[in-house]
C-alpha positions in Angstrom: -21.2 -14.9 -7.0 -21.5 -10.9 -5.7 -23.1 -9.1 -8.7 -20.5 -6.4 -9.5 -21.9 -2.9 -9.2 -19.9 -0.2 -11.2 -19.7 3.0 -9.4 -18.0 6.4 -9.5 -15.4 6.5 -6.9 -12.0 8.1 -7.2 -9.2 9.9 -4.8 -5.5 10.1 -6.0 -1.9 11.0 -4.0 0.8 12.0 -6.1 4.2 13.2 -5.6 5.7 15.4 -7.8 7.0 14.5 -11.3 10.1 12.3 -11.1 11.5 13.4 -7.9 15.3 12.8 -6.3 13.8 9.5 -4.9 14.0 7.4 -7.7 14.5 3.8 -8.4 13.5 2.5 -5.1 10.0 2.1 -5.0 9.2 -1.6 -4.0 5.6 -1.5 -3.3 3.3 0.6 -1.2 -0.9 0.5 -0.4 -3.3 3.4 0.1 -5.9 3.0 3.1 -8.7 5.2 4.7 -10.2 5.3 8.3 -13.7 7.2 8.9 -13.2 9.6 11.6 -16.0 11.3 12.1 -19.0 13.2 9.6 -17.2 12.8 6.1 -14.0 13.1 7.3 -11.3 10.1 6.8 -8.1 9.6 7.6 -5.4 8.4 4.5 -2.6 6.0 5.3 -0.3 5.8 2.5 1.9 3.0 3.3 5.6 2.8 0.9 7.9 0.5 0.7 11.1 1.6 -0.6 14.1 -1.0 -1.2 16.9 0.0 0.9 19.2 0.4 -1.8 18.2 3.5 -3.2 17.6 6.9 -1.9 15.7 7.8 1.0 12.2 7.9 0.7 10.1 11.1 0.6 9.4 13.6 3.6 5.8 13.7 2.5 3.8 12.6 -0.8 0.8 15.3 -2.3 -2.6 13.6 -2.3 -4.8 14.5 -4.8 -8.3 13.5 -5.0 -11.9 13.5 -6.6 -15.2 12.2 -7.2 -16.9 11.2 -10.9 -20.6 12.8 -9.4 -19.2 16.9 -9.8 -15.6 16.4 -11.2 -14.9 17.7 -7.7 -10.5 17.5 -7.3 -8.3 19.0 -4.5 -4.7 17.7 -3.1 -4.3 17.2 0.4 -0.4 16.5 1.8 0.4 13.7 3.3 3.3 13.3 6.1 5.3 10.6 7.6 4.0 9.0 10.3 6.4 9.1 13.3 4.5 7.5 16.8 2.7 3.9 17.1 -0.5 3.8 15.6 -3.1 2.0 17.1 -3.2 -0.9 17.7 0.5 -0.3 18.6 1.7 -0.9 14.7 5.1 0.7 14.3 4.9 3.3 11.4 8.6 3.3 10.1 10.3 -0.2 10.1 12.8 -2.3 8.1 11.2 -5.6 6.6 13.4 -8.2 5.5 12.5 -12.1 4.8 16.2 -12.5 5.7 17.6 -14.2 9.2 18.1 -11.9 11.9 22.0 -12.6 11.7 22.2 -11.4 7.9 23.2 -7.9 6.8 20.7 -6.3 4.1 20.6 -3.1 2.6 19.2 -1.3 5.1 22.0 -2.2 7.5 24.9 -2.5 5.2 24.9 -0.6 2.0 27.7 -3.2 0.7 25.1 -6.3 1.3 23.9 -8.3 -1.4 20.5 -9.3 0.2 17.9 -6.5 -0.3 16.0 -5.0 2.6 13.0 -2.4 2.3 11.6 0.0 4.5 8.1 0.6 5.8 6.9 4.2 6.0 3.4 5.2 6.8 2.1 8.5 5.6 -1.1 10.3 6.8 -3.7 13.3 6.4 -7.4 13.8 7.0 -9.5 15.3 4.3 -13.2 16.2 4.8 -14.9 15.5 1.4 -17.1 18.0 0.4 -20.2 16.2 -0.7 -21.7 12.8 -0.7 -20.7 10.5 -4.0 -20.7 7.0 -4.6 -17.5 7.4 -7.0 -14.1 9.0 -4.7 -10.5 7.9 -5.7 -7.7 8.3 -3.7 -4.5 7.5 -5.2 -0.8 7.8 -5.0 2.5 7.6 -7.2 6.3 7.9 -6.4 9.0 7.5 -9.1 10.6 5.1 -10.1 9.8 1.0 -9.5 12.8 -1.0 -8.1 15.3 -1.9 -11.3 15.3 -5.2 -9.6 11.6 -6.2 -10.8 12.3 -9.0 -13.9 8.5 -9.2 -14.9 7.8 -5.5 -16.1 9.2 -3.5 -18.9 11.9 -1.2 -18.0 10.6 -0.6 -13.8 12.5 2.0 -13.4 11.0 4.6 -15.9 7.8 4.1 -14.5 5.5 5.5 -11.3 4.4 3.1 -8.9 0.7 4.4 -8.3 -1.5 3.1 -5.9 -5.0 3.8 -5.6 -7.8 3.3 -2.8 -11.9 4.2 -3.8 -14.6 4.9 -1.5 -18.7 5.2 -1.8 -19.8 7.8 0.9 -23.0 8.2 -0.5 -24.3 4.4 0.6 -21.5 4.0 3.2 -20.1 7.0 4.5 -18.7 5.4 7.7 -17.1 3.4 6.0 -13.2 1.9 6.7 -11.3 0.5 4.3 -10.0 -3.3 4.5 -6.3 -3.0 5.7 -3.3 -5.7 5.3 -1.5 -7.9 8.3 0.8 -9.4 6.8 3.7 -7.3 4.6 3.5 -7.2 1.0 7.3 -9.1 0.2 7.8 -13.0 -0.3 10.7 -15.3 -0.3 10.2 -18.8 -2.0 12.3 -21.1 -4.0 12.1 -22.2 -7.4 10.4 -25.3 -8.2 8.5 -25.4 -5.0 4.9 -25.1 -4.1 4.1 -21.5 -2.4 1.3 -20.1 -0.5 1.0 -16.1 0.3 -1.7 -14.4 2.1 -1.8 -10.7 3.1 -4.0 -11.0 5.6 -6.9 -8.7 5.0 -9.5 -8.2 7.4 -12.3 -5.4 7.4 -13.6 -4.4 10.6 -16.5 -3.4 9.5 -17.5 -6.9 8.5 -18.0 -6.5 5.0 -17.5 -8.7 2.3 -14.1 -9.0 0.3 -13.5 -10.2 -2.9 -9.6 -10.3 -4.5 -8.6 -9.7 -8.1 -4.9 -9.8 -10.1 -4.8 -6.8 -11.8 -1.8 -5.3 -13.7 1.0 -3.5 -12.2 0.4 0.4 -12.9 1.9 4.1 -13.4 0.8 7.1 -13.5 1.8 10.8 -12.6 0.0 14.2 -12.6 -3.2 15.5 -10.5 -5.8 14.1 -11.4 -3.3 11.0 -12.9 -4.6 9.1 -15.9 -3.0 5.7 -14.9 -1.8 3.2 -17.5 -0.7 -0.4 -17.2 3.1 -1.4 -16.9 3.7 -3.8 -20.1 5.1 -7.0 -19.1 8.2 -8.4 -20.4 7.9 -11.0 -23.5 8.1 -14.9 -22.1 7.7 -17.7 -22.6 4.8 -19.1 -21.7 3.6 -15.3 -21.8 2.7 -13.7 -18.5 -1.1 -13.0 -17.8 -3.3 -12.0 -15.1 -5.5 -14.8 -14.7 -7.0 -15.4 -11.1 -6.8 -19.4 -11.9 -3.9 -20.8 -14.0 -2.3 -17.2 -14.1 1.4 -16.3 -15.1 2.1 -12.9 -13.5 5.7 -14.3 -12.3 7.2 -17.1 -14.3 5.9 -19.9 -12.7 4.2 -21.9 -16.2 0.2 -20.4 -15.5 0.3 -22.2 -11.5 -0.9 -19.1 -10.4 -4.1 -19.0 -8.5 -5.4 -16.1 -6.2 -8.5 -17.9 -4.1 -11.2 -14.1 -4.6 -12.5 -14.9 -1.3 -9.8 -15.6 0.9 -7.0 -13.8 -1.1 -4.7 -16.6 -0.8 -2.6 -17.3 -3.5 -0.9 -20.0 -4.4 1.8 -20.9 -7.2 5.0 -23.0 -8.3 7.7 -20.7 -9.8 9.8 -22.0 -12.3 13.0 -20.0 -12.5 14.8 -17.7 -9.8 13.0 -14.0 -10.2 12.1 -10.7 -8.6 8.6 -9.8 -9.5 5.8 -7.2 -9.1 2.0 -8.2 -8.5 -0.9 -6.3 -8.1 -3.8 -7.0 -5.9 -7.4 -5.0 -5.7 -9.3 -5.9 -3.0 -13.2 -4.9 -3.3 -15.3 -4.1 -0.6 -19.1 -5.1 -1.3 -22.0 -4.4 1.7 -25.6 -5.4 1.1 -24.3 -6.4 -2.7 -23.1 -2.7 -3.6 -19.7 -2.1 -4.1 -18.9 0.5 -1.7 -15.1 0.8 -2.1 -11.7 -1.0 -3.2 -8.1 -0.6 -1.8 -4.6 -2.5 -3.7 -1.7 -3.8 -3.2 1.3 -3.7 -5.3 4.0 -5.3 -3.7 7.0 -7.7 -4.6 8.3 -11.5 -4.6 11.4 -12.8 -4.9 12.7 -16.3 -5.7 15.6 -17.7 -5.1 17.5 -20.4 -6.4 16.8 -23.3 -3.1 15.0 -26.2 -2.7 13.0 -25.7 0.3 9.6 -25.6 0.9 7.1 -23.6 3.2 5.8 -25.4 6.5 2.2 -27.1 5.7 -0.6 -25.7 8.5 -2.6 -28.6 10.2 -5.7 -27.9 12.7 -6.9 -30.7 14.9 -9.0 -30.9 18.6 -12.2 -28.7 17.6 -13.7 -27.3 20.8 -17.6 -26.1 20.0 -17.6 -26.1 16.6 -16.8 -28.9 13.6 -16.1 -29.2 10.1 -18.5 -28.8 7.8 -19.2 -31.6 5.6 -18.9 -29.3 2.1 -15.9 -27.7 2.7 -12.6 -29.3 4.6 -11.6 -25.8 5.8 -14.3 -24.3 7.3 -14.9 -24.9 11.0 -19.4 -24.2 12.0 -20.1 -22.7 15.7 -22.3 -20.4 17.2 -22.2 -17.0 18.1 -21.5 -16.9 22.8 -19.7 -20.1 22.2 -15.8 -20.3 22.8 -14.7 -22.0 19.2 -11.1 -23.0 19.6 -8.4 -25.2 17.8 -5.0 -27.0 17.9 -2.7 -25.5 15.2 0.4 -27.1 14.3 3.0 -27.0 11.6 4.4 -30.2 9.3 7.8 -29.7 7.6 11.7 -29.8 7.2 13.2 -28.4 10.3 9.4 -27.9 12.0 11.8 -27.3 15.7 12.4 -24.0 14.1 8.9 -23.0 12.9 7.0 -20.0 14.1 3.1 -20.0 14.2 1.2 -16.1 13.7 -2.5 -15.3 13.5 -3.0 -12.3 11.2 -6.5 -11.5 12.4 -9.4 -12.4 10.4 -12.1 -10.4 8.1 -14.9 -9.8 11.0 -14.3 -7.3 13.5 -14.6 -9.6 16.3 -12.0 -11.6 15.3 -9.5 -9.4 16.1 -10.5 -10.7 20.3 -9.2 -14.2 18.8 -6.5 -15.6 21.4 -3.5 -17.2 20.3 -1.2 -19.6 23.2 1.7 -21.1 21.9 2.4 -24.3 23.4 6.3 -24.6 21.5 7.5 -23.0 18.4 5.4 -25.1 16.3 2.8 -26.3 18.4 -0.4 -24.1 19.9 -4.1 -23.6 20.4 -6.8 -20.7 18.9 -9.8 -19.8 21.1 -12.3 -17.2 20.2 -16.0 -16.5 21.3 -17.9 -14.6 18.4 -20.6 -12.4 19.4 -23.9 -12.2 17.7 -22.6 -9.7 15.7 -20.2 -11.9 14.2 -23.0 -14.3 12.3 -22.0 -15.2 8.9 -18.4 -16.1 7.7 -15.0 -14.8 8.8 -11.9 -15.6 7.5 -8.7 -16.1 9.9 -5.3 -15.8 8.4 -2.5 -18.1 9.2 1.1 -18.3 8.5 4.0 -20.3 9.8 7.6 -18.5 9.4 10.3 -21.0 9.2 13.0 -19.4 10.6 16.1 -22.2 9.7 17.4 -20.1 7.1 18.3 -22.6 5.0 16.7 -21.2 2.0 19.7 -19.2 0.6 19.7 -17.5 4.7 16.1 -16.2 4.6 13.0 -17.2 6.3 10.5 -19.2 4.5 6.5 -18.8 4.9 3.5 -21.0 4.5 0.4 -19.2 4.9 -3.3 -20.6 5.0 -6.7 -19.8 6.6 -9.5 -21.4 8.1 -13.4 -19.8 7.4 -15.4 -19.7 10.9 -19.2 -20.0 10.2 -20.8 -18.5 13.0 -24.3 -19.1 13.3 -26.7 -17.3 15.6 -27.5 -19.6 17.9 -27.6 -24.2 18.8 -30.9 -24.2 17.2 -29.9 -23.3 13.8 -27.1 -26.1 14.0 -27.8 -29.1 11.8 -28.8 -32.0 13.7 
């Protein structure tokens, strides 16, 4: 267990009060990059659904800390060239076939598509505080969300914290894999975002409520959820956030969650993701994003590893793999399911810096090997994402994915090994 240290953190964006962009705010994220002294750089990250209006030009960012009740807005503006690593800013995301016409490229189309827009500013803080908030909110939610009270009437808000007091270098943990999910009723799922800190801190994942809030500073408040039977809840283990009879279980170290939904639904879930170093809390980014379930009976490929090179499993725990740091750790990964000929293997980077050098050579579609060689910077435990896109489309024409991870222990040299 991390012992949870409260601190003062706080920075908030916020758009103006019920602007022209309403009703098509599927789910966004609020991120930070250390740039240099106390100055960071904020991605806001929206994703609107493609059938409603346009999204915004630019969002206002307003933030503060709890030490001074210091507050200021900064603006933030669309991001329009690659950011490194070569990540396109402004992109349509879909979970439907390539052949299918969504929103986005057909107004008239009956399967939804979102866009991705990235916004950005740098802000210099102007003291040291163990308590900043950054946060953000657009009007209104997608009318499409089943699980909330009345979405469109309320803000999405989004908010990321940061501790430049103890860790003023700090960069927030950031997201691989998009925040939307197609699954069918009835059938197991697994979702993962992917989140990976290059600075190598520790992670730990929490369901929290879907939230609103407007103004500078914003008082956030929690979106009511609909009344259900069984009721929904935010448990970690044997939650109900969607309708899926409490299956809902977020794993708070890896982030993967995994759960059976019951009926067909569109539904919004919010993730915090807490950043601890040396056992103090030093910051916290979420995630609210969407999942939608159709009416299919089809089920996500199943990830297998086999043919450990340098490392091996560890006797405790059937997913993590043991090696040392200067040796070359690599894996077979392969994919078991209904078609598998028309699965698609990805590696969504991992939690420790280095992992980012892992190396990924696809045999065939579903068929192909992982090699990385951790350095001794890289001691302790990272996390490496995995998903497998089936891309058959015979889930109601959209893609299905299973997603699943593998924990590298990565010791510092053969001599601490167990014999």
């Amino acid at each position: 267990m991390k012992p949870i240290l409260l601190f003062c953190l706080f920075l908030i964006m916020i758009s103006s009060p019920k602007p022209a962009y309403a009703g098509n705010a599927g789910g966004a994220e609020l991120l930070y990059q250390w740039l240099h002294d106390s100055t960071y750089q904020v991605f806001y990250k929206f994703y609107r659904d493609c059938s409603g209006p346009a999204e915004p030009d630019s969002v206002i960012a307003c933030y503060k800390n709890s030490c001074n009740s210091f507050s200021d807005t900064i603006n933030l503006h669309k991001v329009t060239s690659l950011i490194p690593p070569g990540v396109n800013p402004n992109v349509m995301v879909s979970f439907y076939c390539p052949n299918v016409q969504t929103t986005c490229t057909d107004p008239a189309s009956v399967f939804p598509g979102y866009w991705e827009q990235w916004y950005s500013g740098n802000v210099t803080l102007a003291s040291r505080c163990n308590y900043w908030t950054f946060s953000v909110s657009v009007f209104s939610r997608s009318a499409s969300i089943a699980n909330l009270v009345n979405p469109a009437s309320h803000y999405l808000y989004t908010e990321a914290t940061l501790d430049n007091l103890d860790a003023q270098g700090n960069t927030s943990p950031f997201f691989s894999i998009k925040p939307f999910y197609y699954g069918c009723s009835n059938t197991l799922l697994t979702y993962n975002s992917g989140a990976y800190d290059i600075n190598n801190d520790s992670l730990d994942f929490t369901l929290i409520n879907p939230l609103s809030g407007a103004g500078c500073p914003s008082n956030d408040s929690m979106i009511s959820f609909q009344a259900a039977s069984p009721a929904y809840n935010l448990n970690n283990v044997n939650g109900n956030p969607l309708q899926c009879n409490n299956t809902f279980n977020l794993n708070s170290v890896t982030g993967l969650i995994s759960f059976t939904p019951s009926i067909a639904q569109t539904g919004a879930i919010a993730i915090r993701v807490d950043e601890y170093r040396n056992h103090i809390k030093i910051g916290s980014v979420m995630r609210d994003m969407q999942m939608v379930v159709g009416n299919c009976n089809y089920g996500p490929p199943v990830i297998l590893l086999s043919n450990i090179n340098n490392g091996y499993f560890s006797s405790a725990s059937h997913d993590t793999i043991i090696t040392t740091a200067g040796a070359n750790v690599s894996f077979d990964i392969a994919t078991h399911g209904v078609p598998i000929s028309d699965s698609v293997i990805l590696i969504n980077g991992g939690t420790g810096g280095g992992a980012a050098n892992a190396v990924y050579v696809a045999a065939n579609n579903t068929h192909g090997r992982f090699s990385w060689e951790p350095s001794i910077g890289d001691t302790g435990f990272v996390i490496i994402n995995i998903s497998s896109e089936d891309t058959n489309c015979a889930a109601n024409n959209a893609t299905i994915t299973g997603t699943d991870y593998v924990v590298i222990k990565v010791l510092p040299s053969l001599y601490d090994m167990p014999p």
